[in-house]
Backbone of each chain as ProteinMPNN parsed JSONL, in Angstrom:
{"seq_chain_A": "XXXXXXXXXXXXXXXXXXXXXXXXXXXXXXXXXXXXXXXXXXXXXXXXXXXXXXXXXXXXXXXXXXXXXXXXXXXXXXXXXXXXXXXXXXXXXXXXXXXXXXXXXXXXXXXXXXXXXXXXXXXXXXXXXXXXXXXXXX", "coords_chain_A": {"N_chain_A": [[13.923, 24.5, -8.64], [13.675, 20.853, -7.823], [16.935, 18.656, -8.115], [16.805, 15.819, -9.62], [17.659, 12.901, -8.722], [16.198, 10.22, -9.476], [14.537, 7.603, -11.13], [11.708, 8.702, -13.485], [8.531, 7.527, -14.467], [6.391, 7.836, -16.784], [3.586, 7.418, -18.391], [0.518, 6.519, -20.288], [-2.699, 6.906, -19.831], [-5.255, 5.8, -19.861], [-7.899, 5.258, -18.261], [-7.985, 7.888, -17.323], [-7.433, 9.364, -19.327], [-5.102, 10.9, -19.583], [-1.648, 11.965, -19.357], [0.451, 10.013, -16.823], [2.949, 10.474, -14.702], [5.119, 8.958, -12.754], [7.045, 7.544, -9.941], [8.801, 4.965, -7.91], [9.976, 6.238, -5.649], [8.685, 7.934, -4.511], [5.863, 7.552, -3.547], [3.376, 8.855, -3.028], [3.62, 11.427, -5.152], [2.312, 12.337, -7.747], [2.088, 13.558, -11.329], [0.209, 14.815, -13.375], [-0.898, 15.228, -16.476], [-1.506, 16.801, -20.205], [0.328, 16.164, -21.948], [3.47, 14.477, -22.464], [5.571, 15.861, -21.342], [4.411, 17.981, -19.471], [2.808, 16.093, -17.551], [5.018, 15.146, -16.108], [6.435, 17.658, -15.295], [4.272, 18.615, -13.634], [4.67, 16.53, -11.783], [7.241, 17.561, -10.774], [6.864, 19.54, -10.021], [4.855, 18.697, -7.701], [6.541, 16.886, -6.599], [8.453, 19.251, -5.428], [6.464, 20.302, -3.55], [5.837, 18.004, -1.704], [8.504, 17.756, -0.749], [9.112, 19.948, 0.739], [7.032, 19.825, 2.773], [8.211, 17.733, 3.974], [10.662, 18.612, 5.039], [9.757, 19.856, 6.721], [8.804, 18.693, 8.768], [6.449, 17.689, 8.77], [4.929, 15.207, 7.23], [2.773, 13.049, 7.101], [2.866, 10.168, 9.399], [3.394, 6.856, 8.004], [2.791, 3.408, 7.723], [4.566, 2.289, 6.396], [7.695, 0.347, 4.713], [7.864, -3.447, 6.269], [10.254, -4.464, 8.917], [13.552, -6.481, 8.033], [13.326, -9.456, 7.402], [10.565, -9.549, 8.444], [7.726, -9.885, 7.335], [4.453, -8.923, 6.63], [2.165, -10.618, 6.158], [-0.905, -11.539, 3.796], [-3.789, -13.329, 3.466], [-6.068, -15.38, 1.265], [-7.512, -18.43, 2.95], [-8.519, -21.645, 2.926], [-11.344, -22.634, 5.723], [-11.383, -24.975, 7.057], [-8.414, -25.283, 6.978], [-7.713, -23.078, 8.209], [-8.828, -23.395, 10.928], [-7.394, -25.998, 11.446], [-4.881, -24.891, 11.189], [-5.549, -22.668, 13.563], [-5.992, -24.46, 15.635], [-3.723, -26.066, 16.043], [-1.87, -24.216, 16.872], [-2.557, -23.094, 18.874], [-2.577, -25.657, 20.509], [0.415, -26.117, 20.833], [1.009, -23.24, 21.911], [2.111, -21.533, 20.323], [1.715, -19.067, 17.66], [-0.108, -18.505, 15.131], [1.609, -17.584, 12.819], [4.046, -19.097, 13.505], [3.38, -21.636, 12.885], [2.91, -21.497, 10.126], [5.276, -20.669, 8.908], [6.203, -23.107, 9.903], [5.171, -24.506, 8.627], [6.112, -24.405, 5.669], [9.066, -24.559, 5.947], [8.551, -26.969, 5.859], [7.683, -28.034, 3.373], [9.179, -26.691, 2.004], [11.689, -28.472, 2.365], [11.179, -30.671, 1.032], [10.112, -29.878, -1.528], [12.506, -29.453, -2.272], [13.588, -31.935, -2.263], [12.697, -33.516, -3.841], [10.413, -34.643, -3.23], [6.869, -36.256, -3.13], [3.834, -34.44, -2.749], [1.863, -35.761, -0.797], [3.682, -37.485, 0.776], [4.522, -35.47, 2.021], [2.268, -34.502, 3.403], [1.807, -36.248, 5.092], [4.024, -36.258, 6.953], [3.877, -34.038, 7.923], [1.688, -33.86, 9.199], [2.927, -35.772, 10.828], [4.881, -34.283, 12.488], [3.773, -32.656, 13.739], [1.916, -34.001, 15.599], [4.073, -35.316, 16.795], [5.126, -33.075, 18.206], [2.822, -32.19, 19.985], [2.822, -34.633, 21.604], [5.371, -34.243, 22.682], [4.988, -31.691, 24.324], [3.511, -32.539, 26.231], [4.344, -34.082, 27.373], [6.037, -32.289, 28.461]], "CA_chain_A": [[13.378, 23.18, -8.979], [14.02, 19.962, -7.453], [17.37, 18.3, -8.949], [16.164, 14.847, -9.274], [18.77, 11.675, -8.832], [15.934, 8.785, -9.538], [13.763, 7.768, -12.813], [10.337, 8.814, -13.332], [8.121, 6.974, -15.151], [5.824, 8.292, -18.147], [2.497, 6.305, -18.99], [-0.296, 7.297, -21.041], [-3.908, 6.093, -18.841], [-6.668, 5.57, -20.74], [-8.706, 5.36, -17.582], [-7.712, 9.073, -16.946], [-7.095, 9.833, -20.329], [-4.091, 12.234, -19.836], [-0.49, 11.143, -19.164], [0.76, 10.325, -15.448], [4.223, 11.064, -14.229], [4.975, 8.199, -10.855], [8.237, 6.839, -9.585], [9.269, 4.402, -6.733], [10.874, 6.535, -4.55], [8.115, 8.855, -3.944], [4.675, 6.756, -4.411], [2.022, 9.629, -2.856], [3.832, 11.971, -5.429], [1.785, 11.607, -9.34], [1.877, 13.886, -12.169], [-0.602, 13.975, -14.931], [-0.52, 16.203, -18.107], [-2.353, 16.359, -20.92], [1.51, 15.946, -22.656], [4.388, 13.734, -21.336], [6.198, 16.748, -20.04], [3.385, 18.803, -18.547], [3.118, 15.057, -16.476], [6.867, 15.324, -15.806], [6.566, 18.784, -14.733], [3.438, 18.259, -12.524], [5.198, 15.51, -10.955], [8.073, 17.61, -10.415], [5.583, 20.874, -9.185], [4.427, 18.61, -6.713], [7.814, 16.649, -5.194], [8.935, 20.162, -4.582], [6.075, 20.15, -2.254], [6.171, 16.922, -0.831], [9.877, 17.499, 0.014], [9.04, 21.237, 1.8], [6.945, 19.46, 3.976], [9.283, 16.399, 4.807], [11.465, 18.919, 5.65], [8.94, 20.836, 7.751], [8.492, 17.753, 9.612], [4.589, 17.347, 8.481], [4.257, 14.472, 6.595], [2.024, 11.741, 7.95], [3.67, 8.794, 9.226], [2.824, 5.752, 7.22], [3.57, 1.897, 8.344], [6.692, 1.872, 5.931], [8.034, -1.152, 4.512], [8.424, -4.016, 6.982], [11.954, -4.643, 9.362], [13.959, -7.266, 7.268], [12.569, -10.91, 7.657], [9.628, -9.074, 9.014], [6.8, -9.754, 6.364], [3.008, -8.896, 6.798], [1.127, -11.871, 4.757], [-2.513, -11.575, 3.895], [-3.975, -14.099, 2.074], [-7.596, -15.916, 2.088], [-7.206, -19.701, 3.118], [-10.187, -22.231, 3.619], [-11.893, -22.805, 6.895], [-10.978, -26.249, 7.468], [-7.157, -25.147, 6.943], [-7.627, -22.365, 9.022], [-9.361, -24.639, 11.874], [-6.234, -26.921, 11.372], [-3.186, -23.899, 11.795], [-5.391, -22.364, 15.066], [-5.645, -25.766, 16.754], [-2.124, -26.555, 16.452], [-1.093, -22.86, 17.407], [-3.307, -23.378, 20.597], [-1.748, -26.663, 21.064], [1.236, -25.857, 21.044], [1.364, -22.417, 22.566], [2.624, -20.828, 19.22], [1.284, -18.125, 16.768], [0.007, -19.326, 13.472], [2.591, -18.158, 11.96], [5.071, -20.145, 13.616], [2.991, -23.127, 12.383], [2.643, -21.279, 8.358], [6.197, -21.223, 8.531], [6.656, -24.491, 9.848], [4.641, -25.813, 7.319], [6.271, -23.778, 4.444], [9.949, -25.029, 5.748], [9.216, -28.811, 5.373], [7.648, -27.984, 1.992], [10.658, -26.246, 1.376], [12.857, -29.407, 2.11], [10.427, -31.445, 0.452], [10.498, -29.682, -2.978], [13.668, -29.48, -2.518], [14.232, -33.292, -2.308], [11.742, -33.936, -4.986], [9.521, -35.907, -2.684], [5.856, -35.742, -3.721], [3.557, -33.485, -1.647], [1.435, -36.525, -0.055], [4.324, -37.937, 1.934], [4.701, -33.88, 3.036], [1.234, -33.827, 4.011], [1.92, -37.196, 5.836], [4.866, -35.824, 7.396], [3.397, -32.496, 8.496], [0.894, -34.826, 10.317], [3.69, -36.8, 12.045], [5.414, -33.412, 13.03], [2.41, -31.75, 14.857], [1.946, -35.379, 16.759], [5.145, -35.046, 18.125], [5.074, -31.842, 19.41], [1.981, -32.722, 20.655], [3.224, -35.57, 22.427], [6.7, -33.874, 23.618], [4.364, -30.953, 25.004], [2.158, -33.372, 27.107], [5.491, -34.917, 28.516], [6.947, -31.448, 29.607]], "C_chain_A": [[14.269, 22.078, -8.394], [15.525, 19.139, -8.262], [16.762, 16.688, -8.76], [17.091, 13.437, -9.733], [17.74, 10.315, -8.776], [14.795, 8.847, -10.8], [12.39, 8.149, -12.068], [9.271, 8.215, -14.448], [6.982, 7.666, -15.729], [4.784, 7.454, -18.66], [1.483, 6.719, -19.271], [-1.199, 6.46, -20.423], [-4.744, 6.447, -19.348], [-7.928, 5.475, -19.814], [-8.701, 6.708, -17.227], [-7.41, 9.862, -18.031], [-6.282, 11.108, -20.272], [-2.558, 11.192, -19.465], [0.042, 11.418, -17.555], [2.133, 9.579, -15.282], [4.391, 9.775, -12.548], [6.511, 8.037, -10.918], [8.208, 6.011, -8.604], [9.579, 5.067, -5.833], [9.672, 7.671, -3.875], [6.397, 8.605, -4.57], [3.501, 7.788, -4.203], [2.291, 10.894, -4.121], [3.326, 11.566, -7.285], [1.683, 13.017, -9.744], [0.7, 13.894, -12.955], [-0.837, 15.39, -15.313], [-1.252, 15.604, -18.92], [-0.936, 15.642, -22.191], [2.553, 15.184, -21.62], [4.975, 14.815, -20.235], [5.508, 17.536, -19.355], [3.431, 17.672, -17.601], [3.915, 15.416, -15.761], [6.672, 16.96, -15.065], [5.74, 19.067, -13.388], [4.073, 18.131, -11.57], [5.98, 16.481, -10.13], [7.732, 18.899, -9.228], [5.547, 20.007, -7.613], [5.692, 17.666, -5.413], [8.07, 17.492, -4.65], [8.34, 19.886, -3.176], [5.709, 19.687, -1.298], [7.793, 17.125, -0.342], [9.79, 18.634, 1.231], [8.099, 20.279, 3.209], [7.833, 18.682, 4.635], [10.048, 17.256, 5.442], [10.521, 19.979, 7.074], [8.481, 19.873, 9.393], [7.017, 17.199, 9.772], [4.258, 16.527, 7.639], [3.973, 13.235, 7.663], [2.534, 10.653, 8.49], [2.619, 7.824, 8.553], [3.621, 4.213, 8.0], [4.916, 1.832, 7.634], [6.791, 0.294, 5.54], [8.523, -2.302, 5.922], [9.942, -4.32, 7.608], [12.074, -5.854, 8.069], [13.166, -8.379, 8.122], [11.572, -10.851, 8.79], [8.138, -8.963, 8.335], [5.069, -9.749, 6.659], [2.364, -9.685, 5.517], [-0.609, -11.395, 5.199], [-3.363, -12.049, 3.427], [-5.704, -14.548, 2.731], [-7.517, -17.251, 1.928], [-8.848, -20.504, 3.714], [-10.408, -22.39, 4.902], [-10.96, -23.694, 7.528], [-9.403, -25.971, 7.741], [-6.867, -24.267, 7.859], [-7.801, -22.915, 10.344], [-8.203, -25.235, 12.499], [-4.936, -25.936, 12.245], [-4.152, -23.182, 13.52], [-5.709, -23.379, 15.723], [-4.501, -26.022, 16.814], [-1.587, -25.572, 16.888], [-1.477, -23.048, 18.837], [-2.399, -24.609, 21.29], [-0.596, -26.92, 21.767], [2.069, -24.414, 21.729], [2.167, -21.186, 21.747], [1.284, -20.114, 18.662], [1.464, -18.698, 15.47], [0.642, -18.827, 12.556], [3.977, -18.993, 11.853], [4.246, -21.572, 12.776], [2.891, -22.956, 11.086], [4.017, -21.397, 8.075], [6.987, -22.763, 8.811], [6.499, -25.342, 8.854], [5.466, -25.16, 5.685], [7.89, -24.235, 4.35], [10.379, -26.279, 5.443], [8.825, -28.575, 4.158], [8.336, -27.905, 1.227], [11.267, -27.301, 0.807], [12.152, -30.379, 1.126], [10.539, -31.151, -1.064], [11.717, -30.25, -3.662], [14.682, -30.771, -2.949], [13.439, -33.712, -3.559], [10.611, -35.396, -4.487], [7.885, -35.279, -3.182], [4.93, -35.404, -2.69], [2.419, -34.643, -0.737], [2.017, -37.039, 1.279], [4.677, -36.343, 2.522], [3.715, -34.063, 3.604], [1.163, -34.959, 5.247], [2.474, -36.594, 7.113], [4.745, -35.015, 8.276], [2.476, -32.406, 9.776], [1.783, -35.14, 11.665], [4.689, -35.485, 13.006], [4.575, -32.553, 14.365], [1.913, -33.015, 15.904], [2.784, -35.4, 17.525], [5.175, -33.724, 18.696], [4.072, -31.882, 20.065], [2.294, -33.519, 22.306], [4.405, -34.602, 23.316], [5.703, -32.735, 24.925], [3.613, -31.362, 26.397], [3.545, -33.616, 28.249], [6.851, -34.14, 29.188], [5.897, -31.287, 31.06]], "O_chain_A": [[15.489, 22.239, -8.414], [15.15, 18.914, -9.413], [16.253, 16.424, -7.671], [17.17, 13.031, -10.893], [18.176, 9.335, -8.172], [14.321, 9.871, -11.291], [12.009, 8.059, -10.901], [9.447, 8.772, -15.531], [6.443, 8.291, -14.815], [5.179, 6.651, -19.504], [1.152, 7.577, -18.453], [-0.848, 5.286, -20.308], [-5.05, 7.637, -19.286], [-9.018, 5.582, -20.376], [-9.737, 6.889, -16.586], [-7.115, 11.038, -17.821], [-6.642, 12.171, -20.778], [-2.525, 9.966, -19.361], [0.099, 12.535, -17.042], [2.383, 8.421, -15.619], [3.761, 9.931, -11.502], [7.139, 8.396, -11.915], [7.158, 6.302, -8.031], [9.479, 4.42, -4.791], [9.875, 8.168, -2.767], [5.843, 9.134, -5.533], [2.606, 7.745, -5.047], [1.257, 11.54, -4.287], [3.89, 10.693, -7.943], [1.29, 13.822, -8.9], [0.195, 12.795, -13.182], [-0.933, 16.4, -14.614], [-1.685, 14.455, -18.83], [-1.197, 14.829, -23.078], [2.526, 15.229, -20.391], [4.96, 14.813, -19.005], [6.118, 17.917, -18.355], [4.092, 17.976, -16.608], [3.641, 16.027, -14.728], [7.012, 16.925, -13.883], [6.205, 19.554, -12.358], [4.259, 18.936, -10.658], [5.716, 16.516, -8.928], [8.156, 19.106, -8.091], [6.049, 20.469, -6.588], [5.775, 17.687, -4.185], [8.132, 17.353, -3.428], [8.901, 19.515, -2.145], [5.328, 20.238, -0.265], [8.133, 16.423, 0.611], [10.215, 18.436, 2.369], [8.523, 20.156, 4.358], [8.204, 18.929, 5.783], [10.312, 16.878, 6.584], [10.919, 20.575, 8.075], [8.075, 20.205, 10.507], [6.569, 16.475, 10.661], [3.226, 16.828, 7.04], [4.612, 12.72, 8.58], [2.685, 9.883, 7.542], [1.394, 7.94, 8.544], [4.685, 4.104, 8.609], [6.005, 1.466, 8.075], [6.138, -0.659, 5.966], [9.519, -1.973, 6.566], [10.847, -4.417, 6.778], [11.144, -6.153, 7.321], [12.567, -8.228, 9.186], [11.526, -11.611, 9.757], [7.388, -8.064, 8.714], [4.571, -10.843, 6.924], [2.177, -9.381, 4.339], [-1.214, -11.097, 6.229], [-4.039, -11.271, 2.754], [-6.302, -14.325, 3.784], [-7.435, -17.574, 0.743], [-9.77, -20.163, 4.455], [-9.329, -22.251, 5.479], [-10.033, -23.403, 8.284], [-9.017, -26.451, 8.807], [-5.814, -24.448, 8.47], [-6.761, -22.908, 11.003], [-7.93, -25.132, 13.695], [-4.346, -26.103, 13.312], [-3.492, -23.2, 14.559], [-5.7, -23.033, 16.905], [-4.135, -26.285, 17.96], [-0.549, -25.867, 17.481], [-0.692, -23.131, 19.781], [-1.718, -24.527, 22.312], [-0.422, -27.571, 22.796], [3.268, -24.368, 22.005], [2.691, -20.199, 22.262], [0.135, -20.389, 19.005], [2.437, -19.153, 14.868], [0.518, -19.305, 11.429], [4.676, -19.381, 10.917], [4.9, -22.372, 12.107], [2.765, -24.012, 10.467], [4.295, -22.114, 7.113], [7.915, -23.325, 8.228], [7.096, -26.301, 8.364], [5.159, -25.725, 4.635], [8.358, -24.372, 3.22], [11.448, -26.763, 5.07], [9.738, -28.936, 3.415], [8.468, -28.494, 0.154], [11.497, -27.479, -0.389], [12.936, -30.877, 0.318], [10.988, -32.01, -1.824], [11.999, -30.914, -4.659], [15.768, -30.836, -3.525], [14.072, -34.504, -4.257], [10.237, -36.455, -4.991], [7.709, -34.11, -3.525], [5.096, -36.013, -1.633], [2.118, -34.07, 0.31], [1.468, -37.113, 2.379], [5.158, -36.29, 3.654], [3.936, -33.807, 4.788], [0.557, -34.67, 6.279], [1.798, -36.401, 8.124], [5.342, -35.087, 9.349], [2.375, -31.646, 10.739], [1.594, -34.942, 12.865], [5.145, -35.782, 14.109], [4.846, -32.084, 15.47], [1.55, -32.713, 17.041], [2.625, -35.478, 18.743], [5.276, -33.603, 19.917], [4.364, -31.49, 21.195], [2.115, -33.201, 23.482], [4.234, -34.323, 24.503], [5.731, -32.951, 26.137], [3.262, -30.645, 27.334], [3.655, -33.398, 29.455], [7.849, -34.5, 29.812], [6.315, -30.707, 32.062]]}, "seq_chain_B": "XXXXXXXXXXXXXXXXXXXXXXXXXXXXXXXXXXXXXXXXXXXXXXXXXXXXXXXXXXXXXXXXXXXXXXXX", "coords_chain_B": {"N_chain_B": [[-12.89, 0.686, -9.44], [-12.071, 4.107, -8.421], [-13.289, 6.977, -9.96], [-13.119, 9.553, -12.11], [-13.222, 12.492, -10.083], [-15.454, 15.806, -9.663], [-15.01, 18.607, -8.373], [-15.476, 19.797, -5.93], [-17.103, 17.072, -5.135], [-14.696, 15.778, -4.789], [-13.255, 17.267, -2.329], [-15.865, 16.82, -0.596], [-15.096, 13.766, -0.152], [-12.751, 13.545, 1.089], [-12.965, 15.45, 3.344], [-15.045, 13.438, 4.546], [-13.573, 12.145, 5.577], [-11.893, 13.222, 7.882], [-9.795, 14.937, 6.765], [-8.516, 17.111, 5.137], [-8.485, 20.011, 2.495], [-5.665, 21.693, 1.08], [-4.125, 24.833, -0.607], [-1.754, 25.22, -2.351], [0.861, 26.349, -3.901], [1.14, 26.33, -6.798], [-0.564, 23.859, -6.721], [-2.335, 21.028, -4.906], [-2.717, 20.381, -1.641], [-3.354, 17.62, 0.63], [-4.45, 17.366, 3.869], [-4.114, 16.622, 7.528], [-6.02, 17.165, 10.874], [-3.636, 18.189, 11.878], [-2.559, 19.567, 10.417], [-0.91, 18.023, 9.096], [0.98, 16.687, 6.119], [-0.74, 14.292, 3.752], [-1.159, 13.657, 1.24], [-0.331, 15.241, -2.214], [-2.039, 16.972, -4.672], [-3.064, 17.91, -8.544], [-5.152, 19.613, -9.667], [-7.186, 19.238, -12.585], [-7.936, 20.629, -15.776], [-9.655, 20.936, -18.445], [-10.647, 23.522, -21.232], [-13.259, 25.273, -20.764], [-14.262, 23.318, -19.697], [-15.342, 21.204, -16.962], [-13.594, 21.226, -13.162], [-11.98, 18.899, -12.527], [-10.633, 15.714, -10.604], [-8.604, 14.05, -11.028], [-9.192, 9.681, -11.577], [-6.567, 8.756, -10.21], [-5.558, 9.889, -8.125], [-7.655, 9.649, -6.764], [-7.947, 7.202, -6.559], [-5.209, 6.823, -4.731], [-5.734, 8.082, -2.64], [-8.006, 6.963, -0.889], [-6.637, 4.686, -0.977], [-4.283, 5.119, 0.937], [-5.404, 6.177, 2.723], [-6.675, 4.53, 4.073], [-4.674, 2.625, 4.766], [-3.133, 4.082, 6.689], [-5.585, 4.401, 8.736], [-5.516, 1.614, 9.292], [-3.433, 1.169, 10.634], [-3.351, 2.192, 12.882]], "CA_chain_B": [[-12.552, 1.422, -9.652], [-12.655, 4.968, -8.544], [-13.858, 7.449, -10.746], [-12.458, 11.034, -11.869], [-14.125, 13.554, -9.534], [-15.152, 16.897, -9.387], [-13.181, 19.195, -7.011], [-16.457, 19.77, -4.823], [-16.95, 16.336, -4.594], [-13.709, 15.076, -3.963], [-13.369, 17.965, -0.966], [-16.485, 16.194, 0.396], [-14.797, 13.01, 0.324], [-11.638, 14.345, 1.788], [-13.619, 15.943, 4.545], [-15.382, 12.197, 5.049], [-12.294, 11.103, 6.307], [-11.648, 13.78, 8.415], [-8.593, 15.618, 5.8], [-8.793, 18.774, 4.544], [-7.84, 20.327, 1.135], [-5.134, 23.596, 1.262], [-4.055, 25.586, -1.902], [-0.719, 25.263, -2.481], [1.289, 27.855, -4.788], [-0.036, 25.954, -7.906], [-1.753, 22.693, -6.43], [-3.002, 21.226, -3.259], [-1.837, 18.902, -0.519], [-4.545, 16.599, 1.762], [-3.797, 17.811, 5.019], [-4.943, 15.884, 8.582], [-6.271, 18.32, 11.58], [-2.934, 18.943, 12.776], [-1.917, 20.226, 9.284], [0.711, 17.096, 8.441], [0.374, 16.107, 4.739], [-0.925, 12.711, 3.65], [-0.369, 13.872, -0.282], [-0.388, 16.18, -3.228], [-2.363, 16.155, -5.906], [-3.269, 18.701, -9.006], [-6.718, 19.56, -10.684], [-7.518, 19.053, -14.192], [-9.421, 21.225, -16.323], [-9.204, 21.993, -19.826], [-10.918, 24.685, -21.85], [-14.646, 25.353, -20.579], [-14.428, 21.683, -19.055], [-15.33, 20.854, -15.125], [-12.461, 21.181, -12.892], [-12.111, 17.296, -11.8], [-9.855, 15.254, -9.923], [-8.076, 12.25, -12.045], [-8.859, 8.695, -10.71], [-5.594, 7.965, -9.741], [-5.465, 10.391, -7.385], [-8.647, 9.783, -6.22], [-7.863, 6.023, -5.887], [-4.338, 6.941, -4.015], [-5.719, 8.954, -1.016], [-8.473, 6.12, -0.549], [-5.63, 3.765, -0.708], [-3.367, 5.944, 1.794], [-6.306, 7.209, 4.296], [-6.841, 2.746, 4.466], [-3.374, 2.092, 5.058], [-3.227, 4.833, 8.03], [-6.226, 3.61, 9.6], [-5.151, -0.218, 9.499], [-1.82, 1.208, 11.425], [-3.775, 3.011, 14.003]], "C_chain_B": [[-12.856, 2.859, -9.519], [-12.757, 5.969, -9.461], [-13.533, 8.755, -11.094], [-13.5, 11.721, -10.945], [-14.222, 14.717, -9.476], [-14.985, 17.4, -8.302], [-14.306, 19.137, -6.151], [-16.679, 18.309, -4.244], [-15.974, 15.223, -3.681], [-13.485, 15.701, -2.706], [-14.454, 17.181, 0.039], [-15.702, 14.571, 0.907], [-13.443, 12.741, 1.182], [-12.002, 14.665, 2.827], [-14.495, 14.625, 5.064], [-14.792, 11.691, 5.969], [-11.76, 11.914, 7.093], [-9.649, 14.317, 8.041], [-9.321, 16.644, 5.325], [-8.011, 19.117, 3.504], [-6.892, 21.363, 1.724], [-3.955, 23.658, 0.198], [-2.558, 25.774, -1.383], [0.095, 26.765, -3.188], [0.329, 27.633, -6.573], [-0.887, 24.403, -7.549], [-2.254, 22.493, -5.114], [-2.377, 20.011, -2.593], [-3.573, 18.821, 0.449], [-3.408, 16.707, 3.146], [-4.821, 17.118, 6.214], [-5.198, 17.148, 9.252], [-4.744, 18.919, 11.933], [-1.794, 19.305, 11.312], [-0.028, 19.169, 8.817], [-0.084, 16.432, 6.92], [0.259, 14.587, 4.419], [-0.416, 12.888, 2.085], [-0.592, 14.619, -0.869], [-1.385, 16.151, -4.19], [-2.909, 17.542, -6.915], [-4.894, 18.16, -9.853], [-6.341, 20.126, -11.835], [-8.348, 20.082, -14.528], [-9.041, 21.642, -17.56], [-10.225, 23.251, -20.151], [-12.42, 24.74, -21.59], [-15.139, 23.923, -20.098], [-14.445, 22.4, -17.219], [-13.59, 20.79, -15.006], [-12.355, 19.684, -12.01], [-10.531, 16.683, -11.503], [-9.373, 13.829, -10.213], [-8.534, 11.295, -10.963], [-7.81, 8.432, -9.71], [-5.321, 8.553, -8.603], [-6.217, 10.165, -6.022], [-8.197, 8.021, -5.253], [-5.955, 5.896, -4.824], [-4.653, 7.313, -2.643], [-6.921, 7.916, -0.691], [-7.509, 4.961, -0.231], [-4.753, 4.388, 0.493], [-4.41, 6.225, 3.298], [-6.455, 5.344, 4.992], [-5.561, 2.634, 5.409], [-2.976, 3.298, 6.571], [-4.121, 4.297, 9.208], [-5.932, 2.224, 9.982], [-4.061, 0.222, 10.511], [-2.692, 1.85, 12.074], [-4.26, 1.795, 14.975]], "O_chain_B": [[-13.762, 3.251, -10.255], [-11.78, 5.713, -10.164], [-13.69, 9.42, -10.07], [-14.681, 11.431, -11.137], [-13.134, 15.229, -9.211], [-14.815, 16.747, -7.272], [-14.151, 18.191, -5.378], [-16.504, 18.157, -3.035], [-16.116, 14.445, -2.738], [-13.466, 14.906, -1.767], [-14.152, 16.911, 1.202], [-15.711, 14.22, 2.087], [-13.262, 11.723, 1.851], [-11.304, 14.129, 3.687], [-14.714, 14.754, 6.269], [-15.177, 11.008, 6.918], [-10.649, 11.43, 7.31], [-8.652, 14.137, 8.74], [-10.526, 16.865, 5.197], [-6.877, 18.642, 3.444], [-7.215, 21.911, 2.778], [-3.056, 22.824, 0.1], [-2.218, 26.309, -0.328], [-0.158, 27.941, -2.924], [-0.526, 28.271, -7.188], [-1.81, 24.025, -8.271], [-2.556, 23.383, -4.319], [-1.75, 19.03, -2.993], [-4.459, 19.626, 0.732], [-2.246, 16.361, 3.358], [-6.034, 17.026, 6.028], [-4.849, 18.192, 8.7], [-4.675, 20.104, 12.259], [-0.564, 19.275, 11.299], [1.134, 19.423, 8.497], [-1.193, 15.936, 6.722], [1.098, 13.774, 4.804], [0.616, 12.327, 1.717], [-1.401, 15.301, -0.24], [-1.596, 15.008, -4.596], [-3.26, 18.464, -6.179], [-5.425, 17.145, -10.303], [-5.573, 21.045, -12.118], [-9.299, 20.461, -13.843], [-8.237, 22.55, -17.774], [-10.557, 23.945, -19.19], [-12.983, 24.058, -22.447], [-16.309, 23.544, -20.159], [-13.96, 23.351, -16.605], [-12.706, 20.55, -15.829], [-12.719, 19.61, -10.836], [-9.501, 17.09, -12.041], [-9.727, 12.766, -9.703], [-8.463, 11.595, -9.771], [-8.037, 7.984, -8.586], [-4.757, 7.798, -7.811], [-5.869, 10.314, -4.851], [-8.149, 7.735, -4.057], [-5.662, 4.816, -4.31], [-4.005, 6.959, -1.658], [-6.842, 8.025, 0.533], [-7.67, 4.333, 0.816], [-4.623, 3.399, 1.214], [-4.122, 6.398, 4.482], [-6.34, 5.057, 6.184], [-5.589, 2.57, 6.638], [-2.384, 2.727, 7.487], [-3.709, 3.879, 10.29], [-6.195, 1.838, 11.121], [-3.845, -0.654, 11.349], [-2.983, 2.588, 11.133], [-4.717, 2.041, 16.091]]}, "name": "protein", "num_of_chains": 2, "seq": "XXXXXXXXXXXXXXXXXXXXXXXXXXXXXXXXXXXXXXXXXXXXXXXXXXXXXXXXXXXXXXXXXXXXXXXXXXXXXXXXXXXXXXXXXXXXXXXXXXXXXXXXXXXXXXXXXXXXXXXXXXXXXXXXXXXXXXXXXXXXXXXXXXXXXXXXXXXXXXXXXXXXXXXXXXXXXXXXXXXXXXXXXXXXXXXXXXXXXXXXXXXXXXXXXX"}
């Protein structure tokens, strides 16, 4: 049997009505028992044989957590706003997320100063004008 | 939310996605054609009950077969 150096968590599912066995460190790997430790034991049944393969070299690759300050965003934003970030990406020859984080670092400073989000949205205006402009006059 | 299933049906939906079931010592692993595992998972059955396939399981390898395809 597996010795096992990380917690496993224990939760009774009322949508599954039995008890299921998960952890962090090994998320395709679930338990479930009709008792906590039958879960727990499951669980532990089946890391064995998630680890035989890893070591067999046969588990699937998966995307994996992103590099560091490498984050996949996915959100749903209105038209008009959308409209807004790919005209200025075009404009400027950038990728909208150079322009989501542009807009997310003056917000930043902006909170940060305790200015109120009108003169940001002003601001955000007068920022995308000048690059505008500088762009025209390379 | 998906739904517990029985073992026949979940095999069909396993085989949808082009994965295959294979019988472990006591459970089973979701295996692609070239026999690399995507995950584990054990069947339920109590006493003169169907042998069915918990949600969570069910909604893991739908969640997992997604997240493969999006990376392809």
């Amino acid at each position: 049997m597996t010795n096992i150096d990380h917690e496993i968590k224990v939760n009774w599912s009322e949508e599954d009505d039995c008890f299921i066995a998960i952890s962090e460190h090994y998320d395709t790997v679930i338990g479930v028992g009709d008792t906590k430790d039958e879960a727990k034991e499951v669980y532990l049944e089946l890391l064995n044989e998630h680890l035989k393969a890893q070591q067999e070299g046969r588990l699937i690759k998966r995307p994996g957590r992103p590099a560091k300050n490498n984050i996949k965003l996915s959100c749903n934003i209105p038209e008009n706003i959308k409209t807004f970030i790919d005209s200025e990406a075009s404009k400027r020859g950038l990728n909208q997320a150079d322009i989501i984080i542009e807009a997310i670092q003056l917000y930043q400073s902006y909170t940060n100063n305790q200015k109120n989000i009108e003169t940001f949205a002003q601001d955000i205006i007068k920022v995308f004008k000048n690059y505008e402009i500088k762009n025209i006059s390379i | 939310m998906p739904a517990p299933l029985e073992e026949h049906k979940f095999k069909q939906l396993v085989n949808s996605k082009n994965y295959n079931i294979r019988a472990l010592t006591k459970h089973y692993e979701i295996v692609d054609s070239e026999n690399n595992q995507l995950m584990t998972f054990a069947i339920s059955h109590k006493k003169g009950g169907k042998r069915e396939i918990k949600q969570i399981y069910v909604k893991k390898f739908l969640e997992l077969t997604k997240e493969v395809t999006d990376n392809d």
